[in-house]
One Martini backbone bead per residue (centre of mass of N, CA, C, O) as a GRO file, in nm:
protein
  347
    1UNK     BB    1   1.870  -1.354   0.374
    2UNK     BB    2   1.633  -1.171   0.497
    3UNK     BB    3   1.494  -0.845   0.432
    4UNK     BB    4   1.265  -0.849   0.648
    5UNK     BB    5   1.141  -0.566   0.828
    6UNK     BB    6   0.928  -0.646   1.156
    7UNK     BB    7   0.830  -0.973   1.109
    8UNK     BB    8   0.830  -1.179   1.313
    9UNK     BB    9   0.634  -1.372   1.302
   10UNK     BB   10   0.633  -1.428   1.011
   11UNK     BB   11   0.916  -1.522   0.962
   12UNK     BB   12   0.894  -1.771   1.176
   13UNK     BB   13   0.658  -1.936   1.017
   14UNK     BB   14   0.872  -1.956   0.718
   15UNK     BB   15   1.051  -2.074   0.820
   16UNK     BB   16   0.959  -2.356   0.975
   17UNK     BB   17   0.861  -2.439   0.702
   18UNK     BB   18   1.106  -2.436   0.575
   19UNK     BB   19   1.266  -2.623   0.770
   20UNK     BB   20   1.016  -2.856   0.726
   21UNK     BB   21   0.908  -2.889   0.460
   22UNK     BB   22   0.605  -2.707   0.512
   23UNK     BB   23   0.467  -2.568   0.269
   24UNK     BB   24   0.241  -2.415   0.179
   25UNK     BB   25   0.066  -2.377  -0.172
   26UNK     BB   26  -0.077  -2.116  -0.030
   27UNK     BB   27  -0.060  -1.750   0.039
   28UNK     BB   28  -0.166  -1.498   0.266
   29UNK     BB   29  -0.094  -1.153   0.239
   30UNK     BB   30  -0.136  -0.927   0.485
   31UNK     BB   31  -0.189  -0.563   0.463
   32UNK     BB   32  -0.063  -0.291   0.398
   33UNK     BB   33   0.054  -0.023   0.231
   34UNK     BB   34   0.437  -0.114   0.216
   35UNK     BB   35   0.476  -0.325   0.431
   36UNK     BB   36   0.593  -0.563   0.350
   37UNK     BB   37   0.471  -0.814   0.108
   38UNK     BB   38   0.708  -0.821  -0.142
   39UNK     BB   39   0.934  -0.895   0.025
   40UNK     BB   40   0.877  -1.142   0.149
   41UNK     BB   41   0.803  -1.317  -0.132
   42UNK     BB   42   1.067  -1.290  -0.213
   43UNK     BB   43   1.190  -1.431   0.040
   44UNK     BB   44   1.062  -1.695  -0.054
   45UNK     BB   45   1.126  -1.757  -0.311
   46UNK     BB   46   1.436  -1.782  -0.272
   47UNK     BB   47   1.435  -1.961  -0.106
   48UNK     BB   48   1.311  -2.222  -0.291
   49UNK     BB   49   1.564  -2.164  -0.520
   50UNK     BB   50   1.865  -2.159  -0.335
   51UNK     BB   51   2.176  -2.234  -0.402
   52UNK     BB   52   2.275  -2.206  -0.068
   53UNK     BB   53   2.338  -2.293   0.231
   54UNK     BB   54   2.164  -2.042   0.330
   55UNK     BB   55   1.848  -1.982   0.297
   56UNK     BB   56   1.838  -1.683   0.171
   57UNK     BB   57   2.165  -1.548   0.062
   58UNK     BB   58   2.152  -1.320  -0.207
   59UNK     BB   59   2.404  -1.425  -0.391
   60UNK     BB   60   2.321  -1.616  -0.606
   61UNK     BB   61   2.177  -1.630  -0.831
   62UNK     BB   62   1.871  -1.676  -0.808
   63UNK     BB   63   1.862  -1.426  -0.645
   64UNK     BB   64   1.943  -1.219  -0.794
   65UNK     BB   65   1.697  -1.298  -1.010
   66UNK     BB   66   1.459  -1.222  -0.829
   67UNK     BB   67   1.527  -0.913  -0.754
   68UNK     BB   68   1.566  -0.866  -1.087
   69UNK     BB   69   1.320  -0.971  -1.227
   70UNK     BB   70   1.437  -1.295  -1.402
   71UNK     BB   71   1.319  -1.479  -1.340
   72UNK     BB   72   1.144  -1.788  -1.479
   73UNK     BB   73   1.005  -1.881  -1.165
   74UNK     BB   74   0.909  -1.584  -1.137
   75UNK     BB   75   0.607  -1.431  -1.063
   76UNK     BB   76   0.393  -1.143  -1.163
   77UNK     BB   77   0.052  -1.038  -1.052
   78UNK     BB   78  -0.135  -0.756  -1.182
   79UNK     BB   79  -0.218  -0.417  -1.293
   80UNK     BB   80   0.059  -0.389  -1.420
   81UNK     BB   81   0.080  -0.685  -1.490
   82UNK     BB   82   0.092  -0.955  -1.679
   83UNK     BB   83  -0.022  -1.113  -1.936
   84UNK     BB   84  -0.311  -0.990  -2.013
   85UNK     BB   85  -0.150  -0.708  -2.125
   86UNK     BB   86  -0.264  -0.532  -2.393
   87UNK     BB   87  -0.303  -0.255  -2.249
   88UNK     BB   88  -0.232   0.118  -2.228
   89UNK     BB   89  -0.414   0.134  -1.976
   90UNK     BB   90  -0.547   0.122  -1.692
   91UNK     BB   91  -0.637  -0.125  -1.464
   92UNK     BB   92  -0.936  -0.256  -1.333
   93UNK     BB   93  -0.882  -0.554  -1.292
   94UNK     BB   94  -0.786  -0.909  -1.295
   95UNK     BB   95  -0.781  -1.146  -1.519
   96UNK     BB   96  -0.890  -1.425  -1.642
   97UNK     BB   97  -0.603  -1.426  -1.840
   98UNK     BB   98  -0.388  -1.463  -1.610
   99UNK     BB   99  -0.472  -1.705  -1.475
  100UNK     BB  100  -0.457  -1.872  -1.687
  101UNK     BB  101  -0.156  -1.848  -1.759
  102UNK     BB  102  -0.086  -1.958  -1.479
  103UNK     BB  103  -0.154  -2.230  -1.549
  104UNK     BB  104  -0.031  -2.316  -1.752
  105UNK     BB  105   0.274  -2.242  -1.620
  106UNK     BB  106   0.198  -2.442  -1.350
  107UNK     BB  107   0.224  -2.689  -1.530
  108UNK     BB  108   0.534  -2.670  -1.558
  109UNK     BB  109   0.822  -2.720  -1.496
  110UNK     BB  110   1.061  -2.575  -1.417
  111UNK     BB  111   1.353  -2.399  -1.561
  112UNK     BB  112   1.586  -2.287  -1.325
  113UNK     BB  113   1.488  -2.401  -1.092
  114UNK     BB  114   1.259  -2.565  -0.826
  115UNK     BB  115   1.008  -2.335  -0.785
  116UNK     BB  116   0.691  -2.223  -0.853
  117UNK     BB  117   0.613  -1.879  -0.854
  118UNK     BB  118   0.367  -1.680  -0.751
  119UNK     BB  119   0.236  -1.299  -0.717
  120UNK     BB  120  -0.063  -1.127  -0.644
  121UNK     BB  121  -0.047  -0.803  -0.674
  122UNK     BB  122  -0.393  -0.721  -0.557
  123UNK     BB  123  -0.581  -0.966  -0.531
  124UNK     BB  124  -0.873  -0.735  -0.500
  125UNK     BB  125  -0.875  -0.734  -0.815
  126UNK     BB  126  -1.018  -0.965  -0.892
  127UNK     BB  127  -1.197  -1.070  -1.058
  128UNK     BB  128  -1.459  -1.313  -1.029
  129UNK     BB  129  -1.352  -1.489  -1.248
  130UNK     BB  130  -1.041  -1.489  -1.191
  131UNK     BB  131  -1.090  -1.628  -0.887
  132UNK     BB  132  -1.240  -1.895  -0.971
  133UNK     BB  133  -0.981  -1.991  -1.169
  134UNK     BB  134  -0.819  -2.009  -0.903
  135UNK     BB  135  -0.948  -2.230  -0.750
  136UNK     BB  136  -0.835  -2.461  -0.930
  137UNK     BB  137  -0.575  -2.450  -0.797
  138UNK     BB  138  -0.611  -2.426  -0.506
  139UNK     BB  139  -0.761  -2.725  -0.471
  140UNK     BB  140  -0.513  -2.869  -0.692
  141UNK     BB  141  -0.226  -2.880  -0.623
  142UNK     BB  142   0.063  -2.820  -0.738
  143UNK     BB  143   0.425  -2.906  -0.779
  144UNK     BB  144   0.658  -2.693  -0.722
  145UNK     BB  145   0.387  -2.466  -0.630
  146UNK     BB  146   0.336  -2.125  -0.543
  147UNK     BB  147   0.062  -1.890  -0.458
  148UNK     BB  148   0.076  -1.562  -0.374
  149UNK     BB  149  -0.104  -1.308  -0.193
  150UNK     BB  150  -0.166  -0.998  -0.213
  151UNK     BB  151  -0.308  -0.748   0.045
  152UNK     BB  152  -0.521  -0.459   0.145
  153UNK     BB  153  -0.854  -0.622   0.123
  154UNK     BB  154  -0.943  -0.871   0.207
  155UNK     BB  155  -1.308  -0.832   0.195
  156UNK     BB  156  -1.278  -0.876  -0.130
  157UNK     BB  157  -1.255  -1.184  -0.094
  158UNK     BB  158  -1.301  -1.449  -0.122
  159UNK     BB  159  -1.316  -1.686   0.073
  160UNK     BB  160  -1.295  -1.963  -0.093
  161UNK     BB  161  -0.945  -1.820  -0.126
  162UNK     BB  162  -0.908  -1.750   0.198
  163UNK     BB  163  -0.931  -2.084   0.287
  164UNK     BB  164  -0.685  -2.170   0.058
  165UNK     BB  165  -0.490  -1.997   0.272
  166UNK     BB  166  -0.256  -1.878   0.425
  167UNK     BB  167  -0.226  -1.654   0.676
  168UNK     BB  168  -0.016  -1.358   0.663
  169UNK     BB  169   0.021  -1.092   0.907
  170UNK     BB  170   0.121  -0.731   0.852
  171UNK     BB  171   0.207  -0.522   1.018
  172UNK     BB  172   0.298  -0.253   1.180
  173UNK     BB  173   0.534  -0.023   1.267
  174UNK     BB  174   0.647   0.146   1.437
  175UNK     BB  175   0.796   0.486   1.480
  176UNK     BB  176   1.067   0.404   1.620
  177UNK     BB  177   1.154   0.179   1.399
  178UNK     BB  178   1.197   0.340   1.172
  179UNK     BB  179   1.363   0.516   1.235
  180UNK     BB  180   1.599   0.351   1.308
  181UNK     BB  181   1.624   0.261   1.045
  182UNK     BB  182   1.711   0.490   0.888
  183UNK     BB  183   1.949   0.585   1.059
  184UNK     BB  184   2.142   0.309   1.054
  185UNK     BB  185   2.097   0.252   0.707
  186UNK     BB  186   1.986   0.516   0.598
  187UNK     BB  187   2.132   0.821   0.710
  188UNK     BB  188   1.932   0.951   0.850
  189UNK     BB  189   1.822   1.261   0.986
  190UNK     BB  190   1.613   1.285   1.236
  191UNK     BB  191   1.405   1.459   1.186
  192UNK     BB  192   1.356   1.326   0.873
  193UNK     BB  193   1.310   1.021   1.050
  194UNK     BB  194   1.041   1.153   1.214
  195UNK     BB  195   0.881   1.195   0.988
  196UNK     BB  196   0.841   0.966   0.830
  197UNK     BB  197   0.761   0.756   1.025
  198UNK     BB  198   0.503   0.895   1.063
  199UNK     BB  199   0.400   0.917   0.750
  200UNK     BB  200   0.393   0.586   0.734
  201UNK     BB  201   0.208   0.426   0.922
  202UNK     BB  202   0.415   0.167   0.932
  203UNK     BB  203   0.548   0.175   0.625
  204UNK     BB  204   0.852   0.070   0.569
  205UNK     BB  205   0.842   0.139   0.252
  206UNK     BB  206   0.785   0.420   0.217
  207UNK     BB  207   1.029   0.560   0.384
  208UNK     BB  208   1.264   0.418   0.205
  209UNK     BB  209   1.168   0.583   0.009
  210UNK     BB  210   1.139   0.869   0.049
  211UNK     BB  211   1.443   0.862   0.180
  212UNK     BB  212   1.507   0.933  -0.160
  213UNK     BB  213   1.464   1.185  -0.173
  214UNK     BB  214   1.168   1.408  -0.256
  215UNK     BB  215   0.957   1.364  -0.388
  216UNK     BB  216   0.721   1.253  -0.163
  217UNK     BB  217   0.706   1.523  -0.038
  218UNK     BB  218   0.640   1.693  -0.251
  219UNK     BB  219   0.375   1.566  -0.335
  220UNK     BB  220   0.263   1.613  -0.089
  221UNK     BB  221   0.260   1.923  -0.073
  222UNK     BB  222   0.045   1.981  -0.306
  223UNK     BB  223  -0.162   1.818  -0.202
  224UNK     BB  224  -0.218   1.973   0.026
  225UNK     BB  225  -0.239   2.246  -0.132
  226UNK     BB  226  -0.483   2.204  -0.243
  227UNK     BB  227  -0.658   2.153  -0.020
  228UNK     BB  228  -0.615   2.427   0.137
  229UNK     BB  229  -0.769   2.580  -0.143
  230UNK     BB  230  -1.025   2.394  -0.101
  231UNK     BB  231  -1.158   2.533   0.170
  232UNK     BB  232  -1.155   2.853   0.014
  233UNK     BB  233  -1.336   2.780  -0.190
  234UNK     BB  234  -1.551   2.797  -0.436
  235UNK     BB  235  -1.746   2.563  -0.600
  236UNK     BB  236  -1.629   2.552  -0.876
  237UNK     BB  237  -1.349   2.475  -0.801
  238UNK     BB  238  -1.412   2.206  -0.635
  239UNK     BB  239  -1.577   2.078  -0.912
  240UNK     BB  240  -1.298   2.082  -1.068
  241UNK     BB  241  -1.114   1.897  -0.920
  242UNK     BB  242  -1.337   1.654  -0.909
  243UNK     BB  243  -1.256   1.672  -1.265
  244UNK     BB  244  -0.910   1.588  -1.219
  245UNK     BB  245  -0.847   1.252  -1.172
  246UNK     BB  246  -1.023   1.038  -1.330
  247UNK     BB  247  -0.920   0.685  -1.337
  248UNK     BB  248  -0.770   0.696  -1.061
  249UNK     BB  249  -0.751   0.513  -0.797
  250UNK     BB  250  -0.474   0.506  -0.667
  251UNK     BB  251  -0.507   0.817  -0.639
  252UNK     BB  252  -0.744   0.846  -0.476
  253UNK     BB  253  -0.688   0.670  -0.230
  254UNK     BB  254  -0.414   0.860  -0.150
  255UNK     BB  255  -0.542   1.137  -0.127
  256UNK     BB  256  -0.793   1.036   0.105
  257UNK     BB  257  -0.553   0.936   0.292
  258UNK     BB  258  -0.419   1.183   0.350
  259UNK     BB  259  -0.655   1.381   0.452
  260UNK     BB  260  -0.731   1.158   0.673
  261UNK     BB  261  -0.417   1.245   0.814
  262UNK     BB  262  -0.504   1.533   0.878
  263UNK     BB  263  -0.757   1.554   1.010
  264UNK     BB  264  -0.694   1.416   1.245
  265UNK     BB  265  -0.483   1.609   1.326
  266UNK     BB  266  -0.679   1.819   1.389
  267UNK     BB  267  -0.853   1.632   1.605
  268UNK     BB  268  -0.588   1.636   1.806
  269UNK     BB  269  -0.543   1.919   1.809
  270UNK     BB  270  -0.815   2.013   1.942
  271UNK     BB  271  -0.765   1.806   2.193
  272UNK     BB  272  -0.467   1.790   2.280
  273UNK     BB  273  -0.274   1.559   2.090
  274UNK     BB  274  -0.010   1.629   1.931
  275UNK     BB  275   0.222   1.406   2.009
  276UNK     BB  276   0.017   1.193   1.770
  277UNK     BB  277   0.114   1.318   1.501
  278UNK     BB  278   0.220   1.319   1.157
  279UNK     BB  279   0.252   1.634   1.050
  280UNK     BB  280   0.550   1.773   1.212
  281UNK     BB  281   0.540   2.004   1.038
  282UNK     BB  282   0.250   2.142   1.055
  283UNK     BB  283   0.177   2.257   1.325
  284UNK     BB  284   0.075   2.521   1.288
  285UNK     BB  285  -0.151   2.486   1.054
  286UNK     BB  286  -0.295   2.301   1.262
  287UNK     BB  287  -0.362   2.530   1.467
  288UNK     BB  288  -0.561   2.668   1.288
  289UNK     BB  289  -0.757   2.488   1.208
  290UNK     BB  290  -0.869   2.377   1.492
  291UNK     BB  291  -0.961   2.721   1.531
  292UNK     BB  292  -1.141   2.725   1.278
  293UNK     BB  293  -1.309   2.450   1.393
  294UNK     BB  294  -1.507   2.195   1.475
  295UNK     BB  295  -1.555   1.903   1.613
  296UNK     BB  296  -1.746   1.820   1.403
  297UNK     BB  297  -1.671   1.885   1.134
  298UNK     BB  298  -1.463   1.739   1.167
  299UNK     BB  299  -1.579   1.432   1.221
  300UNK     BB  300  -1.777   1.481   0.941
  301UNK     BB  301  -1.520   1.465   0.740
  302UNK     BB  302  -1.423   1.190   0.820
  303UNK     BB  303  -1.603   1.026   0.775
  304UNK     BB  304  -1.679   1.113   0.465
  305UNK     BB  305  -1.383   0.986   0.371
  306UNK     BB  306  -1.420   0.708   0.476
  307UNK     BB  307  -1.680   0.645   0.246
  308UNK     BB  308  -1.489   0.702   0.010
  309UNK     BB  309  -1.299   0.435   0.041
  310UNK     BB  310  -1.537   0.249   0.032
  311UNK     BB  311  -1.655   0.307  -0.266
  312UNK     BB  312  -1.396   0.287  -0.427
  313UNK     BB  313  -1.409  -0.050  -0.370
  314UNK     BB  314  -1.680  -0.057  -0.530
  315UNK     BB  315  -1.641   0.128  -0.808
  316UNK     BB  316  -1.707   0.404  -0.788
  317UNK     BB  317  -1.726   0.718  -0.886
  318UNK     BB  318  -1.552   0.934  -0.894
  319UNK     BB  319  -1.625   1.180  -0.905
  320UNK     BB  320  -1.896   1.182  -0.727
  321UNK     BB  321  -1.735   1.128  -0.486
  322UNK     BB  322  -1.590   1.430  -0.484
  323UNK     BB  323  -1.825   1.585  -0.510
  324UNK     BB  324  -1.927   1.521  -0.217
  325UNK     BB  325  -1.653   1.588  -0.064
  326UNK     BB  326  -1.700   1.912  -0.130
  327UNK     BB  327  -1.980   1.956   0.023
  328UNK     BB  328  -1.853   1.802   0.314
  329UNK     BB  329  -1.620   2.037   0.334
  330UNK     BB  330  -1.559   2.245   0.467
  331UNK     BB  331  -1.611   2.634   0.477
  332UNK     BB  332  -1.369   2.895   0.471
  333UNK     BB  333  -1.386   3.273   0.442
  334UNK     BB  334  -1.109   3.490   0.387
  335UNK     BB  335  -0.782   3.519   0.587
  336UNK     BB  336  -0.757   3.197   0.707
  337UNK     BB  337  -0.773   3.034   0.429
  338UNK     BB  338  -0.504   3.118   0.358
  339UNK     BB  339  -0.321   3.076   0.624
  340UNK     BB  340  -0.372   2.759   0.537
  341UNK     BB  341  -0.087   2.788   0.328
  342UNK     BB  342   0.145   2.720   0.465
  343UNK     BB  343   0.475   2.647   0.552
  344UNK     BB  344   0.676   2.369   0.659
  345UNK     BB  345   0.888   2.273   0.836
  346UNK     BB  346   1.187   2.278   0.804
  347UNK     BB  347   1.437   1.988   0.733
   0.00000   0.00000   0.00000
């Protein structure tokens, strides 16, 4: 049984090849962060590996041990997995070490299953020599052998690795369908599954993570309440924030999406468009923005901010982004910046 819920296209093209025996050598699975492009992975690796009569049965030994990530002959190779990780440092791109060790693994035949899956989870991030030494594979194909690539950012990608992939792009799921996952499997109750599913903007990986635990909620409410802060706060404050953040490029890129998302809300709620805003908890909070903004100085730092996550895919130094980012904040003094420090309805 496939696992992957909401990717219709998606899913019928891969079980027709799969039940056609004509699986392509190559998938480029394109897609936002958390949309299910790892569960999808996985639920091909299985297909392909799967000791039971409907493949992927999801019960065999095969397919348990590659659930649980133990399978010899399927690899996961990322900006935090791969042979190549020798340091304990977070790495900004994978490595030429690591593609090449996944040529010797592709060398070889299956070791306990049928087919050797390779899964290269954040495609997007292959140094220039990494990506140009996968195409030697990708050109030659290997017997028994599939290689998977996921990708938030298909743009950063060599065309010639793009060419040679079959592409199957995960769109966003409604905020109906998720919420309604929520509800019928996760047992959310209606108000807090109508809020992930806003916030999930449709990937509906990070909704299922949310809605376990509150962790993801308050997480999301300090970065608001910093930002909050940053506000109507004085310069010196704004520049020690932005040289707080260190060289985590997906902990900064995951803040100026956050941002990002609340600024629309603020932009939205300015022209009177709230029914369509993400974060239903702080409606009263983005009413004070609202009144306090212009819509220009809105959609100026919307711009900013947007252009701030070209930058930063393109591995621009953090802190000046964020220096930059602190400069073109609009910047209220007073009791009003106090105000939108206010607490979201509680759910």
């Amino acid at each position: 049984m496939w696992r992957t819920i909401g990717q219709l296209k998606a899913l019928a093209l891969l079980e027709h090849s799969f039940r056609m025996s004509n699986l392509a050598h190559a998938y480029l699975f394109v897609g936002p962060p958390r949309v299910g492009k790892t569960t999808l992975a996985l639920d091909l690796a299985q297909a392909v590996n799967c000791q039971g009569a409907a493949p992927p049965c999801g019960e065999c030994q095969s397919c348990r041990r590659i659930a649980n990530g133990r399978h010899a002959d399927v690899a996961t190779i990322g900006l935090n997995s791969g042979w190549g990780l020798t340091e304990t440092k977070p790495r900004v791109e994978i490595s030429i070490e690591d593609i090449r060790a996944l040529q010797r693994s592709a060398s070889l035949p299956p070791y306990e299953g049928k087919c050797k899956v390779f899964i290269i989870d954040g495609a997007e991030y292959l140094s220039s020599e990494a990506a140009n030494c996968l195409l030697k594979t990708l050109e030659e194909p290997l017997p028994k052998v599939i290689i998977l690539l996921l990708t938030a950012e298909e743009s950063r990608l060599l065309p010639t690795v793009i060419s040679r992939c079959q592409r199957v792009e995960l769109k966003p799921m409604s905020s109906g369908e998720i919420e309604k996952v929520l509800v019928e499997s996760q047992g959310v109750n209606d108000d807090r599954a109508r809020l992930l599913a806003r916030l999930s903007q449709g990937c509906l990986g990070w909704a299922l993570t949310a809605s376990v635990g509150d962790r993801s909620l308050a997480q999301r409410a300090q970065r608001l309440s910093e930002m909050f802060s940053l506000f109507s706060a004085g310069w010196g404050e704004r520049f020690g924030y932005a040289g707080q953040l260190g060289s985590d490029r997906k902990l900064a890129e995951e803040v100026i999406k956050l941002w990002l998302a609340w600024w629309r809300d603020v932009m939205l709620t300015k022209c009177e468009c709230k029914q369509v805003i993400v974060n239903v908890d702080y409606v009263l909070v983005l009413e004070e923005w609202a009144q306090a903004l212009g819509l220009l100085e809105i959609k100026d730092f919307i711009n900013s901010l947007g252009k701030s996550l070209s930058q930063i895919s393109r591995n621009a130094n953090l802190q000046l982004v964020f220096e930059t980012l602190m400069l073109d904040m609009p910047r209220k003094e007073g009791k009003r910046g106090h105000a939108i420090s206010s607490m979201p309805i509680e759910l």
